[in-house]
C-alpha positions as CSV (number, residue, x, y, z in Angstrom):
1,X,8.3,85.8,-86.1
2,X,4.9,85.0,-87.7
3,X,3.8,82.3,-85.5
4,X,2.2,83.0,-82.3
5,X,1.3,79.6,-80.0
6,X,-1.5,80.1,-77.5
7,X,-2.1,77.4,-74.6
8,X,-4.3,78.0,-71.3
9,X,-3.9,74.7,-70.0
10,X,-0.9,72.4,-68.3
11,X,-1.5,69.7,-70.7
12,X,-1.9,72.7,-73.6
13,X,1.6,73.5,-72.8
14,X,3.0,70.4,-73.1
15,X,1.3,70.2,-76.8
16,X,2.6,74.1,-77.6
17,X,6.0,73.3,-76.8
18,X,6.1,70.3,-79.5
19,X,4.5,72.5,-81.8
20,X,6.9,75.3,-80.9
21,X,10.0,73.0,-81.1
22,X,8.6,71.4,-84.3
23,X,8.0,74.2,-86.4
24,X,9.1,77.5,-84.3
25,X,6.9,80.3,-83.4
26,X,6.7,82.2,-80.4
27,X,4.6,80.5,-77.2
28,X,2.3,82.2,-75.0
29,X,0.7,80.8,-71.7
30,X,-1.1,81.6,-68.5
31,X,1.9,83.6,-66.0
32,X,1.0,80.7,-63.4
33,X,2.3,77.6,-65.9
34,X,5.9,79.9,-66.5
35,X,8.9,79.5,-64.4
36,X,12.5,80.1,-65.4
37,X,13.3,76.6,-66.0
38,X,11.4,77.2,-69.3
39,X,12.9,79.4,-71.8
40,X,11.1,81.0,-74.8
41,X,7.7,80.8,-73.3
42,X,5.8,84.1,-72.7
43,X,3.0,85.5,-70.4
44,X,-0.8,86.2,-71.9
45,X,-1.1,89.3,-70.3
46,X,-4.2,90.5,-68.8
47,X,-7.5,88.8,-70.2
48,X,-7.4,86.1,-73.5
49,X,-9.6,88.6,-75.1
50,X,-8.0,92.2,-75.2
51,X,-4.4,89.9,-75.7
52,X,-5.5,89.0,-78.7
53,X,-5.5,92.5,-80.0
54,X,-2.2,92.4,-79.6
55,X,-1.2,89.2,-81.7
56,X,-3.4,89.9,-84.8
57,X,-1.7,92.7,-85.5
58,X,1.7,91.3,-84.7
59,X,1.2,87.4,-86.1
60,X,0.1,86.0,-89.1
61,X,-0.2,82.8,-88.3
62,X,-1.7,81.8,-84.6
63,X,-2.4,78.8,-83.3
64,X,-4.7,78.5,-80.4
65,X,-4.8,75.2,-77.7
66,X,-8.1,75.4,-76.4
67,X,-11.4,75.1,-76.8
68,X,-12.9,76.0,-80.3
69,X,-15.8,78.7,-78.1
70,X,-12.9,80.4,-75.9
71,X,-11.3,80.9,-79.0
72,X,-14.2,82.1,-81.0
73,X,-15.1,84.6,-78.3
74,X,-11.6,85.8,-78.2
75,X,-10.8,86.7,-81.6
76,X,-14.1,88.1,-82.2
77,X,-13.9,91.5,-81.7
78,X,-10.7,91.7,-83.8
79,X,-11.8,90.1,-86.9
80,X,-11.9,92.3,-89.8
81,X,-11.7,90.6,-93.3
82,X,-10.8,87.4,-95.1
83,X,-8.5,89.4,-96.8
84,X,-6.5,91.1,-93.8
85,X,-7.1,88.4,-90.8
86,X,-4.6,86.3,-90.0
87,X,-4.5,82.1,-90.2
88,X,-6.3,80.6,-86.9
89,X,-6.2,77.2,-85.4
90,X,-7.7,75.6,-83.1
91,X,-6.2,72.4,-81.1
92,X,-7.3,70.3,-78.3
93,X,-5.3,70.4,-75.5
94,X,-5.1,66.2,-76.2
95,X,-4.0,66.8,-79.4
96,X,-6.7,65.5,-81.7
97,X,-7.7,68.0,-83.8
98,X,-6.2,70.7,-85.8
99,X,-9.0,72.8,-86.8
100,X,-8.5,75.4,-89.5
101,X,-10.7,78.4,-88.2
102,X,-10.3,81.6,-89.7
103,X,-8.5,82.6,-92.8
104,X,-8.4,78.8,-94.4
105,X,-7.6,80.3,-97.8
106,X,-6.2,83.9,-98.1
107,X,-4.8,84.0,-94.7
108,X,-3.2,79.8,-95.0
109,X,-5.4,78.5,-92.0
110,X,-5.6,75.5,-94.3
111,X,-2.2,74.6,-94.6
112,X,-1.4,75.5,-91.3
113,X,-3.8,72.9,-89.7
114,X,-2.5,70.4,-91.9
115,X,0.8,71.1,-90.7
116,X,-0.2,70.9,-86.6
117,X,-2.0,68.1,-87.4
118,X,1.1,66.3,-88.8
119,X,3.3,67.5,-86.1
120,X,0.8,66.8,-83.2
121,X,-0.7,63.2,-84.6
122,X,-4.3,64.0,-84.6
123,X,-6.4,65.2,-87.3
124,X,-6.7,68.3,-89.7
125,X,-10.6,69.5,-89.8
126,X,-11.1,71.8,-93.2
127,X,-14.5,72.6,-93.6
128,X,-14.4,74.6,-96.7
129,X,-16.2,73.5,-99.3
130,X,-14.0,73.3,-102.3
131,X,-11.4,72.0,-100.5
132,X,-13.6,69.0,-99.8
133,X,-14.2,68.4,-103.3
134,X,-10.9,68.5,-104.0
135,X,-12.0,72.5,-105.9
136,X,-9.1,74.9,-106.4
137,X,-11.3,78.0,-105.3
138,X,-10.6,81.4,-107.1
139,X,-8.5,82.7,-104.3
140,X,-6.1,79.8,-104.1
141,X,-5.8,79.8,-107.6
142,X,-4.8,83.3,-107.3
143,X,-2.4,83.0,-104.2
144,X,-1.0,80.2,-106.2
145,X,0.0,81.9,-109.4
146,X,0.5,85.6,-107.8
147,X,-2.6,86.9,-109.3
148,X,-4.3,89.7,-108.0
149,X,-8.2,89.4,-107.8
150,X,-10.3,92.7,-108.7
151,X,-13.8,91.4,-107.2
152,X,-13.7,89.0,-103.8
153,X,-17.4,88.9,-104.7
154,X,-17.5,87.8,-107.6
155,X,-14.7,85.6,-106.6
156,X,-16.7,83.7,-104.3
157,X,-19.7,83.7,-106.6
158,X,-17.7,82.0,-108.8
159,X,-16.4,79.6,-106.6
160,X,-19.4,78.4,-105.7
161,X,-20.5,77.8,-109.6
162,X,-17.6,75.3,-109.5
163,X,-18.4,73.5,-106.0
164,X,-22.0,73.5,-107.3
165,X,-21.3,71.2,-110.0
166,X,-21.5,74.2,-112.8
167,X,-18.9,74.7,-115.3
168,X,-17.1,77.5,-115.4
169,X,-15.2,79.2,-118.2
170,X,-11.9,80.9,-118.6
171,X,-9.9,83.0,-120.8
172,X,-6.0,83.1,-120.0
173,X,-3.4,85.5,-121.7
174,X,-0.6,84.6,-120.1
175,X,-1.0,81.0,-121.1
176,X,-0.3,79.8,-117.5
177,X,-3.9,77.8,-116.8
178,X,-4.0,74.4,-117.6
179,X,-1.4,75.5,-120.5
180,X,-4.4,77.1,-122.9
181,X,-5.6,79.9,-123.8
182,X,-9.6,80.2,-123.3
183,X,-11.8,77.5,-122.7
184,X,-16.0,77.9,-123.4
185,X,-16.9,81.4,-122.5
186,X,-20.5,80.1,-122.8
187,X,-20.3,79.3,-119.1
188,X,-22.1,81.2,-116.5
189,X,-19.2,82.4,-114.8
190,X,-15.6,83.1,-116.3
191,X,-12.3,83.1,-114.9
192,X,-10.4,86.1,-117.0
193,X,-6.3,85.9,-116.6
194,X,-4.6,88.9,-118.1
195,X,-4.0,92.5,-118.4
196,X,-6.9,93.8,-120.0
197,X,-8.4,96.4,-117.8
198,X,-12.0,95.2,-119.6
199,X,-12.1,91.6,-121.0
200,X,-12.6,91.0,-124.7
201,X,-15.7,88.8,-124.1
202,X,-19.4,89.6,-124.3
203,X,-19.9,89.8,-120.5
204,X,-23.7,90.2,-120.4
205,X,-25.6,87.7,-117.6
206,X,-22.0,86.3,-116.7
207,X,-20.3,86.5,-113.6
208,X,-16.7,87.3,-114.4
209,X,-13.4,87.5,-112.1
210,X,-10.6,89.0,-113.2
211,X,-7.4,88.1,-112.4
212,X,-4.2,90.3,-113.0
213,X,-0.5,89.6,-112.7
214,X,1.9,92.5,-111.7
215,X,4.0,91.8,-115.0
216,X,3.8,95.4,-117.1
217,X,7.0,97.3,-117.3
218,X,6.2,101.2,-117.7
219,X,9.3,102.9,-119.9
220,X,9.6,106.5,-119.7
221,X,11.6,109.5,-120.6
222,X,10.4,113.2,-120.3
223,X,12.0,117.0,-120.5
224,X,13.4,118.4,-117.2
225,X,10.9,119.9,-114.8
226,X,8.2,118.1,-116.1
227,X,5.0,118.5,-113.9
228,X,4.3,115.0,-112.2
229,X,0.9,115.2,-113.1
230,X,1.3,115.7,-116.7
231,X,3.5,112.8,-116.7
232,X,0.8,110.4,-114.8
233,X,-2.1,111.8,-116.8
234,X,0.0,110.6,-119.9
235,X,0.1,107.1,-118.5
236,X,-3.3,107.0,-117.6
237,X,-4.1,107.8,-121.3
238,X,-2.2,105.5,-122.6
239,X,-3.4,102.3,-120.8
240,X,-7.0,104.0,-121.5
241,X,-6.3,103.9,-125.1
242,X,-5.2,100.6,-125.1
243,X,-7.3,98.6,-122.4
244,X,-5.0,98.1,-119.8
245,X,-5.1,97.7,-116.2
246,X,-3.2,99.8,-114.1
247,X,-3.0,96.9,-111.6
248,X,-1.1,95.1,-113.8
249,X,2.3,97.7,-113.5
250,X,5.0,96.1,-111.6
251,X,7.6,98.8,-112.1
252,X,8.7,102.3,-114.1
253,X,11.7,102.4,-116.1
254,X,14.5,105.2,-117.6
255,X,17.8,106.2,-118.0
256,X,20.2,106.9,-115.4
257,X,20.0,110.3,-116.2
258,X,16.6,110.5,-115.4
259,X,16.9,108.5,-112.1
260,X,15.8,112.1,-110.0
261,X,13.9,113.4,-112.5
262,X,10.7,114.1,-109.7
263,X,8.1,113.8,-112.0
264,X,9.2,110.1,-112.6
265,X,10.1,109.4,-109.2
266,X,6.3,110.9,-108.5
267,X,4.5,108.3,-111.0
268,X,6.3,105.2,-109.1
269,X,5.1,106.8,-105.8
270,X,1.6,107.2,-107.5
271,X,1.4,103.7,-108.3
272,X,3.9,102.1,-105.6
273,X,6.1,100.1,-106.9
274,X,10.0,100.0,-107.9
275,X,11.8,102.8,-110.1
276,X,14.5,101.1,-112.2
277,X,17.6,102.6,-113.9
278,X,18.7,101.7,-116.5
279,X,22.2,102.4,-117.7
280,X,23.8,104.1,-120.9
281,X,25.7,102.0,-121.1
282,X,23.3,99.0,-121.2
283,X,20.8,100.9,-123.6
284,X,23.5,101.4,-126.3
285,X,24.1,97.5,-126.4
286,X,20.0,97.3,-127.8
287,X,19.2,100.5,-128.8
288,X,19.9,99.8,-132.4
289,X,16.5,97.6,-131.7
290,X,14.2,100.8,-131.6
291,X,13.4,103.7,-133.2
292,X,16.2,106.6,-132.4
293,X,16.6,110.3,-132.3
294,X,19.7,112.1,-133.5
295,X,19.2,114.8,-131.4
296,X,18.6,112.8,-128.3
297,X,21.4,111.2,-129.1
298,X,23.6,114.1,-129.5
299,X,22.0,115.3,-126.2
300,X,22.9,112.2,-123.9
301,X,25.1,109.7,-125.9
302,X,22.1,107.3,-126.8
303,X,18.9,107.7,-129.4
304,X,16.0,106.3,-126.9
305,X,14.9,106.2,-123.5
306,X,11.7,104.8,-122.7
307,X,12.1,101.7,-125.1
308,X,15.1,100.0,-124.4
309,X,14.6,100.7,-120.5
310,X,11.0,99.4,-120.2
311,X,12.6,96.5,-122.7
312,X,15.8,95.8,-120.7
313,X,13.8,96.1,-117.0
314,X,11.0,93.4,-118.5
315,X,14.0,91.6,-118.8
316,X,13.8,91.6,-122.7
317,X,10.2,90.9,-122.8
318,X,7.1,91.4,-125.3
319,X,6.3,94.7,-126.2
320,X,2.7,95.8,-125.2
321,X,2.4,99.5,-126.3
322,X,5.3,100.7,-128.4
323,X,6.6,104.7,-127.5
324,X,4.3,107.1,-127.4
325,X,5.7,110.8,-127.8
326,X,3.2,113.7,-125.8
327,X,4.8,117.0,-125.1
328,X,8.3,116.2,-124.0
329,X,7.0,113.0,-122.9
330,X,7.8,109.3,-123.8
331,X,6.1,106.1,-122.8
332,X,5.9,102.5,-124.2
333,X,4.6,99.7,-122.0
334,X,6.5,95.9,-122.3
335,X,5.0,92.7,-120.4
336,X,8.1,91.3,-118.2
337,X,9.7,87.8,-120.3
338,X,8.2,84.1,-118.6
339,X,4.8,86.0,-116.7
340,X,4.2,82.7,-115.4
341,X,6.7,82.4,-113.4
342,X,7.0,85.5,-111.7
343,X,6.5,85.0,-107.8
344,X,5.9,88.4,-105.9
């Protein structure tokens, strides 16, 4: 469950349990309001304040029914980061107000007051700025589109370009931003989409975000026994060499014969995400698209690895770095088919 409810009051408790049976989530209250007449409702143990250790670690979303300084002094001493805290928001016990607290963006505090203030008949209060001027900030735009952000700073800075009336620039490789590719890059401050690990532009006296989809499909086929960190310093060269960022990888692939292979299995640990295995039997129906060795052929019934598995996981996408050969080792790097609409 990802919803907590909090209410101290009798007429609080009245409001969680529309919420509750509205839009689910689980409801907490003083011990002295509960009696067994009332399912699904749940004691605040001990103090407000050292209970809500407990529920920001365990919710993600928490709605609180009281007043907006109980609440404030509560959460205090758990708050940590925009980017870790969960949603709060804060309702009158009469059910006026729906104000979005912590977390309005990144966390969904935004949303979720709209919501309670839907469900409750009062009013959502949003007092971020660029949601006032009807601004999609930096981080919505990346929660939106899946995008990772590589500076929350510059993020904000750049943000605050837009709701300060300033343009702001933008160069997108995926093609997924208003449908272009780059806009003036004269601006200030730039919004950079893509996998580039540095962005093509002149960057001098700009402020520039980056922004990075998880869309880069690593193929790869080495000799047994091959040392794990030979195999990752290979990788590391290659997106090096050709300007890529490593936050960009969304999986490794190979053939099934090298599903165990540790060394592999190591470079998907190192970089956590998914190992996928590809099949012989599905290489040998593209393999006649890449570049093929008779004696690796001979050796496990098909002429290439790291090619038609990083091509096939990508779901027959665009080749990025075509295969590299270092000392028993193979890589090429493809960019997963349709990046804009992958959803992780």
């Amino acid at each position: 469950m990802k919803r907590a409810i909090l209410s101290i009051t009798e007429d609080g408790l009245r409001l969680g349990l529309k919420i509750q049976e509205a839009s689910s989530g689980h409801l907490y209250t003083l011990e002295k309001y509960i009696n067994s007449g009332t399912p699904n409702i749940y004691p605040i143990k001990g103090n407000l304040k050292d209970f809500m250790a407990y529920v920001f670690v365990e919710y993600k979303e928490i709605v609180m029914i009281m007043s907006s300084g109980i609440a404030v002094r509560s959460i205090a001493p758990w708050l940590n980061s925009k980017l870790t805290d969960p949603a709060v928001v804060v309702c009158d016990d009469s059910g006026k107000y729906a104000i979005s607290l912590v977390s309005g963006h990144i966390g969904g505090a935004n949303k979720v007051a709209e919501e309670i203030g839907e469900i409750i008949g009062g009013q959502a209060i949003i007092t971020t700025a660029s949601d006032n001027r009807n601004i999609e900030s930096v981080d919505m735009l990346a929660k939106r589109l899946s995008l990772h952000i590589d500076n929350y700073e510059n993020a904000k800075l750049v943000t605050a370009c837009m709701v300060n009336g300033k343009s702001v620039g933008y160069i997108d490789e995926y093609g997924i931003l208003n449908n272009g590719k780059k806009s003036d890059c004269s601006n200030s401050a730039i919004i950079y989409i893509g996998n580039k690990a540095k962005p093509t532009i002149e960057v001098k006296n700009k402020t520039i975000v980056k922004l990075t989809k998880k869309c880069l499909v690593i193929g790869v086929g080495c000799r047994k026994g091959t040392e794990p960190e030979k195999l990752i310093a290979a990788v590391e060269s290659i997106f090096n060499e050709n300007n890529l960022s490593p936050v960009a990888i969304k999986g490794i692939a190979t053939i099934d014969l090298k599903g165990k292979e540790p060394a592999i299995i190591q470079l998907s640990n190192y970089y956590n995400v998914n190992l996928n295995i590809i099949s012989r039997e599905d290489i040998k129906k593209v393999e006649d698209r890449f570049e093929n060795s008779t004696f690796v052929k001979e050796t496990i019934g098909v002429g290439s690895v790291c090619e038609p598995a990083a091509y096939i996981s990508s779901n027959y996408g665009k080749r990025i770095v075509p295969k590299v050969k270092a000392g028993g080792i193979t890589v090429s790097v493809y960019e997963v088919k349709n990046v804009e609409v992958i959803d992780e």
